[in-house]
N, C-alpha and C positions, 0 to 999 in steps of 0.2 A: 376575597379581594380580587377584584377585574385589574387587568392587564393594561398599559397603558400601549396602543396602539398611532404610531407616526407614519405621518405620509410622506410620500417619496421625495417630495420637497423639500420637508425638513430633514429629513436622514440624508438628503444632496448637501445641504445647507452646511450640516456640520460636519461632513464627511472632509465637502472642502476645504472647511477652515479648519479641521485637523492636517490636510493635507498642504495645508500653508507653513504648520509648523511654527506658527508667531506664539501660540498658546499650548502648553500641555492639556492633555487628554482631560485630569482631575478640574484644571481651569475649563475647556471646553465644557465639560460634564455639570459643572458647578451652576456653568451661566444658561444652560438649555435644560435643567431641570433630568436631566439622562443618568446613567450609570458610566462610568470610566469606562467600563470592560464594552461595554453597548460602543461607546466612542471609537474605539481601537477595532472592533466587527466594523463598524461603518465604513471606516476607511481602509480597513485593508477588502471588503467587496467595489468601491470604489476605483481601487487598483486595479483586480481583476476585471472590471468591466473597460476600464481605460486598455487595458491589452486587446480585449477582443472587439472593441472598435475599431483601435489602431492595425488590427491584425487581418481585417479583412481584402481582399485584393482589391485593385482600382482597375481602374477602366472601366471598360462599355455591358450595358447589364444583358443577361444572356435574353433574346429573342424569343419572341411567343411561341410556344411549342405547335407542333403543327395542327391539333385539334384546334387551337385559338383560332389559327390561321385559317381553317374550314370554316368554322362556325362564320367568321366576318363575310368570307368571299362567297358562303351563301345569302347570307343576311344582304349583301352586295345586289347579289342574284335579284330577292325578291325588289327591295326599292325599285331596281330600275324596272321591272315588270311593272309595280304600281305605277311609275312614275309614267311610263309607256301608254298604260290603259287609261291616266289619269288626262294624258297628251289628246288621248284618240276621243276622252268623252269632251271635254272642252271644246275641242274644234282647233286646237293649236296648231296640231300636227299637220304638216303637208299632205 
């Protein structure tokens, strides 16, 4: 016998409407075709993941470490060379 296997959609699905509380677990269970004991997992990882949502700090996100910051301000470097050389073969340039 194979496993039945649910997507994160539906394990949100009935997670919430257990976490609504209008329906018991065995009703929930009944109407999505699931096991009771599966219902009450859902929702209590549901919970945990609502913690460590809500648990992360706000504000401003930390700044590109400084190797980012080399790699752009070379990358910086070269454009303006091409663009330079690009100036002088056109005839643009003064």
């Amino acid at each position: 016998m194979q496993r039945k296997t649910f997507s994160g959609e539906f394990k949100a699905k009935v997670a919430l409407a257990a976490l609504k509380g209008d329906k018991t677990a065995n009703e929930l269970a009944g109407e999505h075709g699931v096991h009771p004991g599966q219902v009450t997992v859902w929702k209590k990882e549901a919970l945990a993941g609502l913690v460590e949502v809500f648990s992360g700090k706000r504000g401003r996100k930390p700044q590109a470490s400084g190797t980012d910051q080399e790699a752009l301000y070379s990358q910086i470097g070269r454009l303006k060379v091409e663009l330079d050389w690009l100036k002088k073969k056109s005839g643009l340039s003064p």
